[in-house]
C-alpha positions as a LaTeX table, in Angstrom:
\begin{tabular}{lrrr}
\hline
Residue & $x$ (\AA) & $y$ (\AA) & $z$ (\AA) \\
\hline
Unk1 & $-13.56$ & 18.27 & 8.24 \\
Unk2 & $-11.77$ & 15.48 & 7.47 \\
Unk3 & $-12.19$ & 11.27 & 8.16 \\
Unk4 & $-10.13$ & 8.32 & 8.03 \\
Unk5 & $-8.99$ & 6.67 & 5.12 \\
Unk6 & $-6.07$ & 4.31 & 4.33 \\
Unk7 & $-3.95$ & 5.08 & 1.10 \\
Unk8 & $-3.79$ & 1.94 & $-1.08$ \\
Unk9 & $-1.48$ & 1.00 & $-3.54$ \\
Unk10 & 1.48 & 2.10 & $-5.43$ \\
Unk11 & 3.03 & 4.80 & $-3.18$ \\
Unk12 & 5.76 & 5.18 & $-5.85$ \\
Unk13 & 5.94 & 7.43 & $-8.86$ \\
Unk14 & 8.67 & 8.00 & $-11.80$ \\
Unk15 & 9.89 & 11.38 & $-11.56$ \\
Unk16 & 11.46 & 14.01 & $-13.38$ \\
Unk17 & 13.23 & 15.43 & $-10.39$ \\
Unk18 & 17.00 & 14.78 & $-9.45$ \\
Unk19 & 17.26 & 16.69 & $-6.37$ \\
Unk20 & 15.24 & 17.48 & $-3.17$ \\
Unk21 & 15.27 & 21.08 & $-3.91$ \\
Unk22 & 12.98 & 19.87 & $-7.17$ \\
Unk23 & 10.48 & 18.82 & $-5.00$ \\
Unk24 & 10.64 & 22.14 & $-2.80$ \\
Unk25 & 10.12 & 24.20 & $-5.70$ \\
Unk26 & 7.15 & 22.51 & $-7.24$ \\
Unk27 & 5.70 & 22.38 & $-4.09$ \\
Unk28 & 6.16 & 25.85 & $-3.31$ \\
Unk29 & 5.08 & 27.12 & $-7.21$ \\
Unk30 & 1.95 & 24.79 & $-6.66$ \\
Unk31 & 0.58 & 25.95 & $-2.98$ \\
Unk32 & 1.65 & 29.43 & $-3.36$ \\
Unk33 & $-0.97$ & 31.80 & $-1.21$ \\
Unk34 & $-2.63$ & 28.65 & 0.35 \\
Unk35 & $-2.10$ & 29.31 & 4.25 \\
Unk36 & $-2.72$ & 26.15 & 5.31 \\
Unk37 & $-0.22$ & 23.75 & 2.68 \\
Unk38 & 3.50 & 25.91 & 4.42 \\
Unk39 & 5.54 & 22.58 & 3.98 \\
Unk40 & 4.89 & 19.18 & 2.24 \\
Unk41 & 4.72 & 17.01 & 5.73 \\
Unk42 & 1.04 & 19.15 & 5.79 \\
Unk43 & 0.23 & 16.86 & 2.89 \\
Unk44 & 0.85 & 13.60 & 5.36 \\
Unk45 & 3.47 & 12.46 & 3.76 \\
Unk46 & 7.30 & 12.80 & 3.29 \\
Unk47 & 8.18 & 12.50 & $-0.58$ \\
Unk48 & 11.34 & 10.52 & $-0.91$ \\
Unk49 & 13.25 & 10.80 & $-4.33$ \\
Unk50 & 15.61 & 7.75 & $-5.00$ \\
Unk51 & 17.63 & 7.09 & $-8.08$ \\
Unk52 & 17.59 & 3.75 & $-9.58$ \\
Unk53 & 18.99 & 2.39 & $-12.67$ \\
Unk54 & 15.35 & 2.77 & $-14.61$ \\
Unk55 & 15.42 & 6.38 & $-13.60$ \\
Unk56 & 14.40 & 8.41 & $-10.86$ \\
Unk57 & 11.56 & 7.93 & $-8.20$ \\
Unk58 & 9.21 & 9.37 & $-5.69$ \\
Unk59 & 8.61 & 7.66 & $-2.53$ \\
Unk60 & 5.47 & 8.43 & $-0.53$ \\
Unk61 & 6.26 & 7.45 & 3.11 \\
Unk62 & 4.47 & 7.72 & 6.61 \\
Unk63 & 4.50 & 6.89 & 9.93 \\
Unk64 & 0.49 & 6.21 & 9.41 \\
Unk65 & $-1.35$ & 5.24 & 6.60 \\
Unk66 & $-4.46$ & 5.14 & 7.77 \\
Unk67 & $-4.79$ & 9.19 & 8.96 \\
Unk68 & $-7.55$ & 12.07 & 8.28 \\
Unk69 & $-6.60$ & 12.94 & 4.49 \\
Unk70 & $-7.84$ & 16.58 & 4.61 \\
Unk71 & $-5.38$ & 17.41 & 1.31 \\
Unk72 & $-5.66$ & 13.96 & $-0.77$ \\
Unk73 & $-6.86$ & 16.20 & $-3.77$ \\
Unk74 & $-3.83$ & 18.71 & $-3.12$ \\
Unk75 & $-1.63$ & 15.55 & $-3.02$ \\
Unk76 & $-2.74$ & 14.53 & $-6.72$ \\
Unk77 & $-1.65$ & 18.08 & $-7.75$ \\
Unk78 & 1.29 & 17.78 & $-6.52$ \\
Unk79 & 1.94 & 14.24 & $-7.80$ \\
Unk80 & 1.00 & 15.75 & $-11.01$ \\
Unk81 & 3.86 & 18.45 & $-10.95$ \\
Unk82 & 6.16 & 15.83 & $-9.99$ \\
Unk83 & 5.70 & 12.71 & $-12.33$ \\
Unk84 & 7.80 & 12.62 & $-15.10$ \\
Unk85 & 6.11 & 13.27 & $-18.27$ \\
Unk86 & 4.58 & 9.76 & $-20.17$ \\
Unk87 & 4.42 & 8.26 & $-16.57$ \\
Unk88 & 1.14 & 7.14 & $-14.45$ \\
Unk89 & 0.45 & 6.34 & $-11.18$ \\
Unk90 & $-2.30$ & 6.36 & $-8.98$ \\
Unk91 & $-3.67$ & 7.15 & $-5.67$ \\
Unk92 & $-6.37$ & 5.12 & $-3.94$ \\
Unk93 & $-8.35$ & 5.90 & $-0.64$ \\
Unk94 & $-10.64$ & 3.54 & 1.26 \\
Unk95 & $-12.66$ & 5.35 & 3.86 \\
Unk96 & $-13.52$ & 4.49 & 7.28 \\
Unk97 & $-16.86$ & 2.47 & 5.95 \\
Unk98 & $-15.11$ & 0.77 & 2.75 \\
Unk99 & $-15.86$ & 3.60 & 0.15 \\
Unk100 & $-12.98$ & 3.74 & $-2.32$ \\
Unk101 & $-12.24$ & 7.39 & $-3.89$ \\
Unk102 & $-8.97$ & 8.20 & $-6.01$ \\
Unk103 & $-6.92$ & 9.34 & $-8.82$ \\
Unk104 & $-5.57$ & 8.65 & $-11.73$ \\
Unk105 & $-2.43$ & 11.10 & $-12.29$ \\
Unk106 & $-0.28$ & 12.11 & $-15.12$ \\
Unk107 & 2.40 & 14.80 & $-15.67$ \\
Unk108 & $-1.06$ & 16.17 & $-17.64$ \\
Unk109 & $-3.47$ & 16.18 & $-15.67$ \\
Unk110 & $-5.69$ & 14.34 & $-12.68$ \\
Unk111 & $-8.31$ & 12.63 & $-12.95$ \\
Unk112 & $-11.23$ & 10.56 & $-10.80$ \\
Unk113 & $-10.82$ & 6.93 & $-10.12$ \\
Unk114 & $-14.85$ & 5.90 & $-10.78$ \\
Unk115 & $-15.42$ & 2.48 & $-8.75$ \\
Unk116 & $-17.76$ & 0.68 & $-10.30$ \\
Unk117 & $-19.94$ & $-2.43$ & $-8.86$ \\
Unk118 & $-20.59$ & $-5.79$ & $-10.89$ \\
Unk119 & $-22.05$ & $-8.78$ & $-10.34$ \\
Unk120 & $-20.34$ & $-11.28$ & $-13.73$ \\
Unk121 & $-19.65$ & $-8.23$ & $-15.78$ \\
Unk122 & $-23.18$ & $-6.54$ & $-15.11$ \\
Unk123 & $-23.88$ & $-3.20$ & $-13.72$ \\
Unk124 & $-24.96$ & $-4.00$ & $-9.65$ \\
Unk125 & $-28.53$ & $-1.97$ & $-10.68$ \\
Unk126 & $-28.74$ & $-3.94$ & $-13.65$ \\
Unk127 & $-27.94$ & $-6.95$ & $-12.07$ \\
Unk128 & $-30.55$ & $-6.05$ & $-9.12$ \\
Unk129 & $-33.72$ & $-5.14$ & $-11.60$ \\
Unk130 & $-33.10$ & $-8.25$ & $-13.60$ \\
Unk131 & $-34.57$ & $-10.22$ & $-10.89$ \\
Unk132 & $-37.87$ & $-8.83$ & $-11.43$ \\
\hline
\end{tabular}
């Protein structure tokens, strides 16, 4: 089961990689024995490495944004494989009724993006009880 979300934000990572085949490999070493993650298009996205002069980079491109994210957890894996070590980058999701849910990625790990609600620096709950 899956339901629409757009991906927000940076759709670009610093990368360790210098050839396609990179990609392939991590992808392949990090999905092994999962039947339904074959090839990275699965993921909804094609990963695009470019070389600037700062370094090298990782493109996420797609025809559609806004698509059924069944593997956005899979996807921060994979980012996390893939980022060059001392890098960040994120990934950001807002769902089909404005719920936000997302990552925060480095080359050591993943972790949640925790949205948090304020009304002039004050917890929403807080904010709410303190007009009784």
């Amino acid at each position: 089961m899956g339901y629409y979300s757009t991906l927000e934000g940076a759709h670009s990572f610093r990368t360790w990689c210098r050839s396609d085949s990179d990609i392939r490999q991590v992808f392949k070493n990090c999905f092994a024995g999962h039947a339904e993650l074959q090839e990275i298009d699965d993921l909804g996205y094609d990963l695009v490495l470019r070389k600037e002069k700062e370094g090298h980079f990782i493109d996420l491109e797609s025809d559609e944004y806004t698509q059924k994210h069944y593997y956005a957890d899979e996807l921060a894996d994979l980012i996390k494989g893939l980022i060059e070590p001392g890098a960040r980058t994120y990934l950001i999701f807002t769902g089909e009724e404005g719920e936000k849910y997302g990552y925060a990625i480095t080359s050591e790990g993943t972790d949640c993006i925790e949205f948090v609600c304020r009304v002039n620096g004050q917890l929403l709950d807080d904010w709410m009880d303190s007009a009784a």
